[in-house]
C-alpha positions as CSV (number, residue, x, y, z in Angstrom):
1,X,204.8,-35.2,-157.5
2,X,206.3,-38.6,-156.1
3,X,209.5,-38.9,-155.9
4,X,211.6,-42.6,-157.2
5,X,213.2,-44.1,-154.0
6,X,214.1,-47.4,-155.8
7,X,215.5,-48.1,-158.9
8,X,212.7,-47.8,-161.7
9,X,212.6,-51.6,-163.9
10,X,209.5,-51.3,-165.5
11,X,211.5,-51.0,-168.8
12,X,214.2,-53.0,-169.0
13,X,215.7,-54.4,-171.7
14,X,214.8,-57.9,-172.5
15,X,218.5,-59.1,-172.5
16,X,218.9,-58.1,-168.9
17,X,215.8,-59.5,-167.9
18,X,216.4,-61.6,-164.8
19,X,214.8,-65.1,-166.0
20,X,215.2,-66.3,-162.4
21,X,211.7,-67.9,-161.7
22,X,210.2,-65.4,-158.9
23,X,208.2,-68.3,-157.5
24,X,208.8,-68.5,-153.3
25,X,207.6,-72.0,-152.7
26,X,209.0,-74.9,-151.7
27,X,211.2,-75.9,-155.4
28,X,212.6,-78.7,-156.3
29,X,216.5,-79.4,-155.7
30,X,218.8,-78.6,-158.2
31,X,219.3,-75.5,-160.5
32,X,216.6,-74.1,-162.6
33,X,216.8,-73.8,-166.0
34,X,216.8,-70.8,-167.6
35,X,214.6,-69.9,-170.7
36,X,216.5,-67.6,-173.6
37,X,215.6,-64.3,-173.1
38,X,212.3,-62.9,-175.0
39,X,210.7,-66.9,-174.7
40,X,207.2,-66.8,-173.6
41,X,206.5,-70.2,-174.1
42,X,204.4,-71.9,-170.8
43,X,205.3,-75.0,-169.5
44,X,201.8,-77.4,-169.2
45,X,202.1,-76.8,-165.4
46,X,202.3,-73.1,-165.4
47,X,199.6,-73.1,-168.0
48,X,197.1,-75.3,-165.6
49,X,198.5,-72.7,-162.8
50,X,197.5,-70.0,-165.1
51,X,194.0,-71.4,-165.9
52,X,193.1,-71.6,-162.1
53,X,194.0,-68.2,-161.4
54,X,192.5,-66.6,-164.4
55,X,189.7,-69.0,-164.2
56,X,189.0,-67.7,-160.6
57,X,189.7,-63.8,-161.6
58,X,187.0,-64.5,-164.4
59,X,184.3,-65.6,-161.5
60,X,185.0,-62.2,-159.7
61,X,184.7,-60.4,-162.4
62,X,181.7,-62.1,-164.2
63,X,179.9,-61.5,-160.5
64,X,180.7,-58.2,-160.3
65,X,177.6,-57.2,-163.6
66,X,175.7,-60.9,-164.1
67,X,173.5,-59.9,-161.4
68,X,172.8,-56.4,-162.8
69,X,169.9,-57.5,-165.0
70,X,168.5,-60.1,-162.7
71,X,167.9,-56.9,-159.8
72,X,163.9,-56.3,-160.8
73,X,162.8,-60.0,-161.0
74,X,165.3,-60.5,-157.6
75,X,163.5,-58.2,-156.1
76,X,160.0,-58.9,-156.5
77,X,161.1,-62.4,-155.9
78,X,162.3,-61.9,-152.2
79,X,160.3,-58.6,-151.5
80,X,163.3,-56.4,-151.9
81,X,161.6,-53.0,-152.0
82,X,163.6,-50.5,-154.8
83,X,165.5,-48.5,-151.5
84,X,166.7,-51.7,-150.7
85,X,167.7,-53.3,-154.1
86,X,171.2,-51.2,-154.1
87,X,172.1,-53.6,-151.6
88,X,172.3,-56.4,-153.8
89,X,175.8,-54.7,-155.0
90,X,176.7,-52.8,-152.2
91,X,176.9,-55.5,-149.7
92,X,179.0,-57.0,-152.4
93,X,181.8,-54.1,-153.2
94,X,181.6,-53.3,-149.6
95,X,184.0,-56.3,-148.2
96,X,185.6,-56.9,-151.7
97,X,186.9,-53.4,-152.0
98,X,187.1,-52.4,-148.2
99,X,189.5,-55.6,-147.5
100,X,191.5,-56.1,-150.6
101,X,194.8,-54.2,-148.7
102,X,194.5,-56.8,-145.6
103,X,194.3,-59.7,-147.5
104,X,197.0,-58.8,-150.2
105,X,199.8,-57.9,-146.7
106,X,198.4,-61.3,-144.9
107,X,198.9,-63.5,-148.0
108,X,202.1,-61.7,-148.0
109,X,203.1,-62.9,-144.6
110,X,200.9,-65.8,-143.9
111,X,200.8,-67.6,-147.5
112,X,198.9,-66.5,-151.0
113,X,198.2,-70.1,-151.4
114,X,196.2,-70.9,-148.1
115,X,194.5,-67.1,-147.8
116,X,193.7,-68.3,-152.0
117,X,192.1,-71.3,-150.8
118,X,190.1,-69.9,-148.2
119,X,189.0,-67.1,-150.3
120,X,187.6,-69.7,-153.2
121,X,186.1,-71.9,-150.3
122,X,184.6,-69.1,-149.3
123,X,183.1,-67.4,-151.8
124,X,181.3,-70.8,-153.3
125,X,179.9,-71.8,-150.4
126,X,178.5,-67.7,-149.9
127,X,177.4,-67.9,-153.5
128,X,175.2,-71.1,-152.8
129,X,173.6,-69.4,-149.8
130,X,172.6,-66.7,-152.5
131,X,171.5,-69.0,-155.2
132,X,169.0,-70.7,-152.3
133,X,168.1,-67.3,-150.5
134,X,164.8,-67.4,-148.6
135,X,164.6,-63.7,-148.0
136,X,166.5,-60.5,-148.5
137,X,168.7,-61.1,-144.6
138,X,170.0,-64.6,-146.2
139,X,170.9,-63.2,-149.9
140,X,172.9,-60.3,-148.9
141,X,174.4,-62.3,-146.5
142,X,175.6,-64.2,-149.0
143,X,176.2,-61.4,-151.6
144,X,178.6,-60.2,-148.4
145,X,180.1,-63.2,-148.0
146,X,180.8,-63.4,-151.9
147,X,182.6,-60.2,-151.7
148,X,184.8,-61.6,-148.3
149,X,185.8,-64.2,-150.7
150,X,186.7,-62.1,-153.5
151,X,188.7,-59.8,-151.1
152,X,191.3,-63.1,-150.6
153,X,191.2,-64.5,-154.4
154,X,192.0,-60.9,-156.0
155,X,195.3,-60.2,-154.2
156,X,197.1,-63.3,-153.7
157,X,195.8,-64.9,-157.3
158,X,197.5,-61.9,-158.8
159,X,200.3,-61.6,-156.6
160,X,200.5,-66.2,-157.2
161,X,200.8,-64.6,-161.0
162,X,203.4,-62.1,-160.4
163,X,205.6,-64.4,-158.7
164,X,204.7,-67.5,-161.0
165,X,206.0,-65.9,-164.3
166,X,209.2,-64.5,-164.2
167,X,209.6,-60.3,-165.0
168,X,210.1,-60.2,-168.8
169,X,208.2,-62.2,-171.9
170,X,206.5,-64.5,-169.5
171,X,204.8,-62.4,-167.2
172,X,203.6,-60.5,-169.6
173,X,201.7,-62.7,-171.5
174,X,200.4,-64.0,-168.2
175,X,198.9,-60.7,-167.3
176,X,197.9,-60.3,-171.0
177,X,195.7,-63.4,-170.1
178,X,194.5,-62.7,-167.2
179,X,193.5,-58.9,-168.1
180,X,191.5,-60.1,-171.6
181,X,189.7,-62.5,-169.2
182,X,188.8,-59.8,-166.6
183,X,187.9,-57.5,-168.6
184,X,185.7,-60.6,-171.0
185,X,184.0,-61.2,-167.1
186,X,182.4,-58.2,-167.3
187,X,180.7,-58.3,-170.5
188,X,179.9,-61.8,-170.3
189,X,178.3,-61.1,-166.9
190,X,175.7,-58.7,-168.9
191,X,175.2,-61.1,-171.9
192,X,174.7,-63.9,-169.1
193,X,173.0,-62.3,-167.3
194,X,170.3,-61.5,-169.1
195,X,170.0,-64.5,-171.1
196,X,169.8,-66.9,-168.0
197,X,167.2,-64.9,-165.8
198,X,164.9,-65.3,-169.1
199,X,165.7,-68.9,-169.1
200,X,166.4,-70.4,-165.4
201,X,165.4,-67.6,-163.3
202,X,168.0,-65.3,-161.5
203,X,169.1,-68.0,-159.1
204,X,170.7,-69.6,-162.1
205,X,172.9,-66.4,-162.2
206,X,174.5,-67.2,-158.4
207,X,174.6,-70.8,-159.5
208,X,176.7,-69.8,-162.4
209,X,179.2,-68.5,-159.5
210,X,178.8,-71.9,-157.7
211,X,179.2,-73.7,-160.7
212,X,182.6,-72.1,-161.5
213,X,184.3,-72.2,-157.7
214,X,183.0,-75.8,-157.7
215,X,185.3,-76.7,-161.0
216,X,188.3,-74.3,-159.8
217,X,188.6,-75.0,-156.0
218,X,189.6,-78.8,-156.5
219,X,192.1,-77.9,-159.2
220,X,193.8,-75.3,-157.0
221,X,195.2,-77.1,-154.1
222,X,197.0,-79.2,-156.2
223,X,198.8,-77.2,-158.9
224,X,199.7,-73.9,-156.4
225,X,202.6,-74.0,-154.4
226,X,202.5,-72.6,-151.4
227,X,204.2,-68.4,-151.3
228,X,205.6,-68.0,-147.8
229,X,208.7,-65.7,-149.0
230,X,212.0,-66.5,-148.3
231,X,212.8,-63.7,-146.1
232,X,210.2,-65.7,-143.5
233,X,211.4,-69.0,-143.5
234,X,214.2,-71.1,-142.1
235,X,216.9,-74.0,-142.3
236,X,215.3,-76.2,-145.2
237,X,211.8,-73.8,-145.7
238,X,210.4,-74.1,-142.1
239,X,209.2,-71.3,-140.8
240,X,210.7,-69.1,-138.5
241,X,209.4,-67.4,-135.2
242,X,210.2,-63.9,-136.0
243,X,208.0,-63.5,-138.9
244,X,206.9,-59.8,-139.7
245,X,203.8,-58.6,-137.6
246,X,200.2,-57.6,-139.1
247,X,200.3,-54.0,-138.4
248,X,196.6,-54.1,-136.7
249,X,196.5,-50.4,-136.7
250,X,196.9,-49.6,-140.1
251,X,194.6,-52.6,-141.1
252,X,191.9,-51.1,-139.3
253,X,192.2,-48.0,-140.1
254,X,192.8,-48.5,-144.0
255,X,190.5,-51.3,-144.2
256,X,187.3,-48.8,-142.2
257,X,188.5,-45.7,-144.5
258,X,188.2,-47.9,-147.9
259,X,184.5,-49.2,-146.4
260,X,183.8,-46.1,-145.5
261,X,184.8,-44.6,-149.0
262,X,182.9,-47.3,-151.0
263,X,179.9,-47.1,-149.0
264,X,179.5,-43.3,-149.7
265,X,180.0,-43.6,-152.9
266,X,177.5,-46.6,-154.0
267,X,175.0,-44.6,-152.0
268,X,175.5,-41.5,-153.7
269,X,175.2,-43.5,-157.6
270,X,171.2,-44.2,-156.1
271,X,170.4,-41.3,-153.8
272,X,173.2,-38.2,-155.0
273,X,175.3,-37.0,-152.9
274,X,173.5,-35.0,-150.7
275,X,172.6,-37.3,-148.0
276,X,173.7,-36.7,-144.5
277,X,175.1,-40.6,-144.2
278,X,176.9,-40.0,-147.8
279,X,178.4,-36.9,-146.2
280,X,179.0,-38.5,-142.9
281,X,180.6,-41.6,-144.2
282,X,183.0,-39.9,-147.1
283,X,183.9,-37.5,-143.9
284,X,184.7,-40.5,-141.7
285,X,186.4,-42.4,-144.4
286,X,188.5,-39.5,-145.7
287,X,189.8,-39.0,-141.6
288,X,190.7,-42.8,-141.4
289,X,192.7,-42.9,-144.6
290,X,194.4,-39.5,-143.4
291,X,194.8,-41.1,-140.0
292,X,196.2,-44.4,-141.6
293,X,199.1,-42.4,-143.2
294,X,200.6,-41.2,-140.0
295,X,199.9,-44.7,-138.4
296,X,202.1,-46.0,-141.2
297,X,205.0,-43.0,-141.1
298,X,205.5,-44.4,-137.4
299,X,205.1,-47.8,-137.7
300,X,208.5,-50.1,-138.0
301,X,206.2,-52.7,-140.1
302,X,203.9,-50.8,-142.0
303,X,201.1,-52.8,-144.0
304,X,202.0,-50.3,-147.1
305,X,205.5,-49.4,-147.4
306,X,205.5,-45.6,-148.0
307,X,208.6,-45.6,-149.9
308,X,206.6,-48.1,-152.4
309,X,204.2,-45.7,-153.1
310,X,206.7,-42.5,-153.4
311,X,208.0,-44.6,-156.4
312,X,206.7,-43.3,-159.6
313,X,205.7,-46.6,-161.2
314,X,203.3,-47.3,-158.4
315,X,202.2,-43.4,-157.8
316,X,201.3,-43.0,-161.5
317,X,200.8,-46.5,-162.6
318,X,197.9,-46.4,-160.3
319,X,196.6,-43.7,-161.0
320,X,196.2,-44.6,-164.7
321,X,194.6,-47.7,-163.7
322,X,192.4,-45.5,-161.4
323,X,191.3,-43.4,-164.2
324,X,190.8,-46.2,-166.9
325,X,188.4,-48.1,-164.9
326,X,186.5,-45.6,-163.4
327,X,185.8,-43.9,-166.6
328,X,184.9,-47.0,-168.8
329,X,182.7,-48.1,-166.0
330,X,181.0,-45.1,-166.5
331,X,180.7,-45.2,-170.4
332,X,179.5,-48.7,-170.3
333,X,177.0,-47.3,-167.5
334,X,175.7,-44.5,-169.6
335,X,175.5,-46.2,-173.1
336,X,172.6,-48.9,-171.0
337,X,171.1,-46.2,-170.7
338,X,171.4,-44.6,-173.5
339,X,170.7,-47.7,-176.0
340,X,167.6,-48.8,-173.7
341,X,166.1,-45.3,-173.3
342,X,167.1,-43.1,-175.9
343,X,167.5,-45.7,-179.0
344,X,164.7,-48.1,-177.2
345,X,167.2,-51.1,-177.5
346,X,165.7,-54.6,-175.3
347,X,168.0,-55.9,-172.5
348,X,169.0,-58.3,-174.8
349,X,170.3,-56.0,-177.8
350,X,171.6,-53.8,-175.8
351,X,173.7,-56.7,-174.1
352,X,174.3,-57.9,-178.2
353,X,176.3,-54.0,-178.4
354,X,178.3,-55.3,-175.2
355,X,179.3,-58.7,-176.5
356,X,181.4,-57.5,-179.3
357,X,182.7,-55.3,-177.1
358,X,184.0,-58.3,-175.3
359,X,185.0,-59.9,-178.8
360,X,187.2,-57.0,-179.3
361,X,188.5,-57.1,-175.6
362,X,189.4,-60.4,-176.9
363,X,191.4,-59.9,-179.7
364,X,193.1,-56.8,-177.9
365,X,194.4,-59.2,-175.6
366,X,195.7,-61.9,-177.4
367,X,198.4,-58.8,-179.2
368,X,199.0,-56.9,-175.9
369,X,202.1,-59.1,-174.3
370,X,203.3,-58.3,-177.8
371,X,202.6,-54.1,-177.8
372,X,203.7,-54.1,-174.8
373,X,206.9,-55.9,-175.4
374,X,207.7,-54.1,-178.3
375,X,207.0,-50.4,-176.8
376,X,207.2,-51.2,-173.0
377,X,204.8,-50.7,-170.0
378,X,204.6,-47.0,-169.6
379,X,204.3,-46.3,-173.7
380,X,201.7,-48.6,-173.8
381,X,199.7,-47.4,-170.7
382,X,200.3,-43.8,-172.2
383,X,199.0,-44.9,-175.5
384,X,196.2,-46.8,-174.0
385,X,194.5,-44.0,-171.9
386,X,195.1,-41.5,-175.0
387,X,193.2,-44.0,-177.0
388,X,190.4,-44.7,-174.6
389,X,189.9,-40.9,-174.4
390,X,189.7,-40.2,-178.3
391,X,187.6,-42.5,-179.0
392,X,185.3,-42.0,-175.8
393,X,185.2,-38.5,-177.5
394,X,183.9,-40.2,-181.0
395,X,180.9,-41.0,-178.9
396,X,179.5,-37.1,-178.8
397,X,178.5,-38.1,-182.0
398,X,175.5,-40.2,-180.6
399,X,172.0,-39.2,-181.9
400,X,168.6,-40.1,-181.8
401,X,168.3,-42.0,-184.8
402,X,168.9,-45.8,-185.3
403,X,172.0,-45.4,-187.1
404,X,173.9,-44.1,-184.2
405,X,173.7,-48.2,-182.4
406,X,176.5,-48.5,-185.0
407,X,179.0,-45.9,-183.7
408,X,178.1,-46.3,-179.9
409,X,179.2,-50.0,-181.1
410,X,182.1,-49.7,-182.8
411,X,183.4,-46.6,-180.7
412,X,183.3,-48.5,-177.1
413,X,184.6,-51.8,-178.7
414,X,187.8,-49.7,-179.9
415,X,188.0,-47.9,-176.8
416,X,187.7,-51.2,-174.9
417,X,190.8,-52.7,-177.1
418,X,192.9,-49.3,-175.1
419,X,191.0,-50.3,-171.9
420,X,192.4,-53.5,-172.2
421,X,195.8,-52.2,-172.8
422,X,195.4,-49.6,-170.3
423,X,194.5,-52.8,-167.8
424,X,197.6,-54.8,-168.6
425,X,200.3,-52.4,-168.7
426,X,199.2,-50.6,-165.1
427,X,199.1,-53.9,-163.4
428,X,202.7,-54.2,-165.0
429,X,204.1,-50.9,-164.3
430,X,203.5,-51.1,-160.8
431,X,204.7,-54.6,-160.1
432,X,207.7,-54.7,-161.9
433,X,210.7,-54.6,-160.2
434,X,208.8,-54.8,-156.6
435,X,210.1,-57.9,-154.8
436,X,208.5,-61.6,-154.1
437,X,208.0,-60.8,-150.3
438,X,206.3,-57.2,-151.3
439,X,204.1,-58.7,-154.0
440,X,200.8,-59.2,-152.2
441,X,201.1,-55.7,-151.2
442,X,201.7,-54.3,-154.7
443,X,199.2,-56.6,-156.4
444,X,196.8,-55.3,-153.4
445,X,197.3,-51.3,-154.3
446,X,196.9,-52.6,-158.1
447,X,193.5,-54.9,-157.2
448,X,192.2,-51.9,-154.6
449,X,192.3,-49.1,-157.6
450,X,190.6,-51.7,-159.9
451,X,187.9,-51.9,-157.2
452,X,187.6,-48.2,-156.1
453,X,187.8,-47.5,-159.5
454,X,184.7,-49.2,-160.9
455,X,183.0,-47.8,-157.6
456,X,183.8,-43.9,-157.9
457,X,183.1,-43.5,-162.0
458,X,179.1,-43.7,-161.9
459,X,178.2,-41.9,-158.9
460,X,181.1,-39.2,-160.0
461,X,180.1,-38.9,-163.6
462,X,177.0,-41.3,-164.0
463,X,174.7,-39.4,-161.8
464,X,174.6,-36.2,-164.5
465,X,173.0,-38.5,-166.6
466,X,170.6,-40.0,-164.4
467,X,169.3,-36.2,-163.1
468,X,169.5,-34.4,-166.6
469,X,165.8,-33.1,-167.7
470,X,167.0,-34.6,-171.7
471,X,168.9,-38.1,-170.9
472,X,170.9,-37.5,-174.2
473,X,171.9,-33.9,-173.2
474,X,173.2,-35.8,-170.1
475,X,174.3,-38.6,-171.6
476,X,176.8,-36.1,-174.1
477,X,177.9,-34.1,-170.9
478,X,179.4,-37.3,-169.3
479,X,181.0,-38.8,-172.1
480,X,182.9,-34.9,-172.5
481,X,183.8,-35.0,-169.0
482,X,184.9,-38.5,-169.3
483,X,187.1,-38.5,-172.6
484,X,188.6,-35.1,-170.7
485,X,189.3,-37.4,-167.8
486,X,191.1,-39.9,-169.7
487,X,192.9,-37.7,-171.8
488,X,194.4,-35.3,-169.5
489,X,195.4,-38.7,-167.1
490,X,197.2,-39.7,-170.0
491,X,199.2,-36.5,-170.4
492,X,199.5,-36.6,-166.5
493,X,201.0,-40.4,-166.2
494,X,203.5,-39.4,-169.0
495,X,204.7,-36.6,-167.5
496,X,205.3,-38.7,-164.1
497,X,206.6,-41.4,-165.5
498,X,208.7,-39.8,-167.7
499,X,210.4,-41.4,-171.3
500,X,211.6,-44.6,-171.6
501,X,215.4,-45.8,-170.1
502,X,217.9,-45.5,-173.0
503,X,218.9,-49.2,-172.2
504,X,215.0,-50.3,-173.5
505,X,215.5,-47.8,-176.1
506,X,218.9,-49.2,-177.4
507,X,217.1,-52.8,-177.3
508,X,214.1,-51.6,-179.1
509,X,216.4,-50.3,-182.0
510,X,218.6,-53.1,-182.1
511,X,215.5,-55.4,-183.0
């Protein structure tokens, strides 16, 4: 079990909340003022600041499932055989998953703002190469390029967050936002999807993408302040010389073990697991993330502090965000399935089912900065993943008949309101407490299980479906392995995190 080797923050008290803006740019003279503890109110700045970051999150995510329905009429379009259609997605969570740990350490140390910038530039200039593709070389070129992009904007527009908003009320709320807006991406990306390759065409999906870097990128230069931390700079904020190194090793390793990892795994969601370049590549990957650990034991500027991930708000936070997206990724997964197949749903009702799922991812976050502030991080992540697994459980109710569209809906809407809490309290637990220049690198672990876990859940779980002889025999066997899943995380992440301090608990009885 990991071990604490820094003090644990993640719960304390609002009264000794450090209001102390965290922000590492370039401020102006003078002292700051301080906001009375508990006030979450944004100044208009910081809620412009906010939109671009959550406005660019919201791209990421909304490109991570608009395309999903456009993949048949894509495919005939550029004479993208079936084999080849996986590659659509893969080429995407290939570079967005496999570099997320390099760019978070190199926004770190070289600036969030500029590696931001470049990221955004980036991906809307890859995602109008896709939306005018010629032929399969020139779209997943671009599909690659998308997922460069996203690679930069994940880590250092979370880690811009983190050290935006203060700890306490503030960032909170922030990351109460920014969670209901990722997680909104997602299911808008279905309903959108959908509705504009019926309309436009799928090219209108990639334009969408265009569309939204081309309204955030002018924005961004001028409201972000540059994040080169204080530990790098000199007299007056000019940099220094000495800055901290890039340890090259352990980005190469790392960055080939995470490519490795997701590329086995997308595979095996099409093809199983039994091919001999899944095998090969979750062989080489597991040897390169082994191998990364030593380089980083020995290393006197490691890319990932170990002694950050022996402490237990980063060790279990993460795993709870592991779990939670993996296994709604796989719910949402089988209920398409399930609602298309089994109940003979269209593409559009079934994406109907999905949108008041996001409605209710919605409302969940516009109340979690409170929840959370009321029970703190770890209750709240507990209480989330123990809700996400009972009522991914309600869904062994699922039948044949009509009537069960009605509890498939309201079941994953509810467990989506937990997701949502599950989202927001993990991203918490493991930043709180870390420090400005460390941020990137925190925000990176947090943005890298987000991404790995989306990956792992259908080729892990999804796949039983998919082979089963009776899809809704299948269908039943994964949603019981997945409310296990949840449900014995949550029982896990409690026990590692262990109770609340008796300073949070004093505070909570005093108000």
């Amino acid at each position: 079990m990991p071990t604490d080797t820094t003090p644990d923050t993640t719960e304390t008290p609002p009264e000794a909340r450090t209001s102390t803006s965290h922000k590492t740019d370039a401020a102006p003279a003078g002292p700051v003022p301080t906001p009375p503890p508990g006030d979450t109110r944004l100044s208009t700045r910081d809620k412009l600041v906010l939109f671009v970051l959550c406005a660019a999150q919201f791209m990421v995510a909304l490109d991570f499932s608009v395309l999903n329905v456009a993949l048949p009429v894509l495919g005939q379009d550029l004479g993208m055989s079936q084999s080849t259609l996986q590659w659509a997605v893969t080429a995407f969570a290939l570079p967005s998953g496999g570099f997320l740990l390099l760019f978070g350490r190199m926004g770190d140390l070289y600036g969030r703002r500029r590696l931001f910038l470049t990221g955004l530039a980036l991906f809307g200039a890859a995602s109008l190469l896709a939306t005018f593709a010629w032929d399969p070389a020139s779209f997943l070129a671009g599909r690659a390029l998308q997922g460069l992009g996203a690679a930069a904007i994940v880590p250092t527009g979370m880690s811009l967050l983190t050290t935006t908003f203060p700890e306490g009320p503030a960032r909170d709320r922030a990351l109460g936002i920014s969670g209901t807006l990722l997680s909104l991406g997602f299911t808008v990306g279905m309903v959108a999807g959908g509705t504009l390759t019926d309309t436009f065409g799928w090219r209108s999906t990639m334009g969408l993408l265009t569309l939204f870097a081309l309204i955030v990128l002018p924005l961004a230069p001028a409201l972000l302040p540059e994040s080169l931390p204080h530990s790098l700079k000199g007299v007056g904020g000019a940099p220094i010389p000495d800055r901290p190194r890039l340890d090259v090793p352990g980005a190469v390793t790392v960055t080939g073990g995470l490519l490795a990892l997701i590329y086995a795994l997308s595979t095996a969601a099409e093809h199983g697991f039994g091919k001999a370049d899944v095998i090969a590549t979750l062989v080489v990957g597991a040897a390169l993330l082994a191998l990364f650990g030593y380089v980083e034991s020995r290393t006197a500027q490691p890319l990932v502090s170990l002694p950050m991930l022996r402490r237990r708000t980063v060790a279990w936070g993460n795993l709870g965000g592991l779990v939670t997206f993996s296994m709604m990724s796989t719910i949402v997964f089988v209920l398409t399935l399930y609602l298309q197949e089994t109940l003979g749903l269209s593409a559009f009702e079934t994406g109907l089912v999905f949108g008041v799922q996001g409605v209710f991812s919605v409302v969940a976050g516009m109340y979690a900065a409170k929840v959370i502030g009321r029970f703190g991080a770890r209750r709240t992540l507990v209480g989330s993943l123990a809700g996400q697994g009972l009522l991914t459980a309600a869904l062994l109710g699922l039948g044949s008949g009509g009537g069960s569209v009605w509890l498939a809906t309201a079941a994953v809407s509810l467990a989506s309101m937990c997701h949502l809490g599950a989202i927001i309290s993990y991203g918490l637990t493991v930043t709180s407490g870390v420090p400005d220049d460390e941020q990137g690198l925190a925000t990176g672990l947090v943005t890298s299980t987000q991404q790995v876990g989306i990956t792992i859940g259908i080729p892990l779980l999804g796949i039983l479906a998919t082979t089963s002889s009776d899809l809704l025999s299948g269908v039943r066997t994964v949603i019981a392995l997945d409310a296990a899943i949840v449900l014995g995380a949550a029982l896990l992440v409690a026990l590692g995190l262990g109770p609340a301090s008796g300073a949070r608990r004093a505070a909570r009885a005093r108000s």
